[in-house]
N, C-alpha and C positions, 0 to 999 in steps of 0.2 A: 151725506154724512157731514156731522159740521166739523169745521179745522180744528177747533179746539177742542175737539173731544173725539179723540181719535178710538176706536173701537177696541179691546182688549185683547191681543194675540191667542191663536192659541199656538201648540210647540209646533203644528204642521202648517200655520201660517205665518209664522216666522222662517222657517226652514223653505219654506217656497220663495218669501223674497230674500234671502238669503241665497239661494240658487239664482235669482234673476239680476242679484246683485252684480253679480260677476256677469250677465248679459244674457242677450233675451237666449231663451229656449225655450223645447217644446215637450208637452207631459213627459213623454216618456228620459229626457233627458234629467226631467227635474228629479224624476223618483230616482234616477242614479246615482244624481250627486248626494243628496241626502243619503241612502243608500251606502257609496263609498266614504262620505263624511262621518260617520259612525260605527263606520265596519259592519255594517249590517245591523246593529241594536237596533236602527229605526229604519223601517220601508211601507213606505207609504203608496196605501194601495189606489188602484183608479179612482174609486168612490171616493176615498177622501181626496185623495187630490184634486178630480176636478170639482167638491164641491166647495173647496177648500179656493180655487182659481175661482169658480162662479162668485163667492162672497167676496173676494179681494175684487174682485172686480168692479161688484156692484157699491163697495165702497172707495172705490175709485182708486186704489193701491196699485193695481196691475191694470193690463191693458191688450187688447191682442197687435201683433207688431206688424209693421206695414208689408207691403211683400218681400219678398227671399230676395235677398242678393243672386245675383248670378255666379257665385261662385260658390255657393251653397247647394247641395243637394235638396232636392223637390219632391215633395210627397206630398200631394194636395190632399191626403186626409190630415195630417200635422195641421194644428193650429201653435204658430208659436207666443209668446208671453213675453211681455217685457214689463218694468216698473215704471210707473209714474210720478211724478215731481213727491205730490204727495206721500207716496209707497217709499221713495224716497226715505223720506222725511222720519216717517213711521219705523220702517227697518234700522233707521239710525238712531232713533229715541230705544229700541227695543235692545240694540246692540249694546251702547251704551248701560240700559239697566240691567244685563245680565253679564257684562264685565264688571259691574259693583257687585253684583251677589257672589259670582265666584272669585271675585277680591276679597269678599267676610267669610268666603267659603274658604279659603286660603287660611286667613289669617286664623279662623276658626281651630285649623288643624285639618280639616273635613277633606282636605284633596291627599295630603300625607298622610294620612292615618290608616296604620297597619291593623289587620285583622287581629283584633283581641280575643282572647281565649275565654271563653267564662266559665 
């Protein structure tokens, strides 16, 4: 992938580094937080997640993370996930543009606005 043309998110490959943002984990922990950060509107299933991990990967956003700390619990089927300088980078450009949208979404009215009768 080239640097300056970083590949276009979609909402479940934002939401994955967004979960690795806060540090490495492993599938099943990522569907949680996603999961608990939405109250459940969004949960994202194995299929998409791991194919959603295999593309970030392949464009070089995620990474799988070195071995377990010894104070970590061990489950050698767990592969855990962590972000990349890159992935970084990416998650931060994507943060940034969707605190402008829901900034015009604000200002729009669109986050206040009561259910109108028609």
């Amino acid at each position: 992938m080239a640097k300056g043309n970083p590949p276009p998110l979609t909402p479940a490959a934002f939401q994955v580094l967004l979960a690795l943002a806060r540090g490495r984990a492993h599938g099943y922990g990522i569907m949680g937080f996603v999961t608990e950060l939405t109250d459940g509107s969004v949960q994202l299933g194995p299929g998409t997640l791991y194919r959603t991990l295999s593309r970030l990967a392949a464009d070089g956003l995620v990474e799988e993370a070195p071995d377990m700390r010894e104070d970590e619990p061990h489950d050698a089927r767990r592969r855990y996930y962590q972000l990349t300088e890159q992935g970084w980078d990416v998650a931060t450009r994507e943060a940034r543009l969707l605190a402008r949208l829901a900034s015009a979404a604000a200002e729009a009215g669109l986050l206040d606005r009561r259910e109108r009768s028609a």
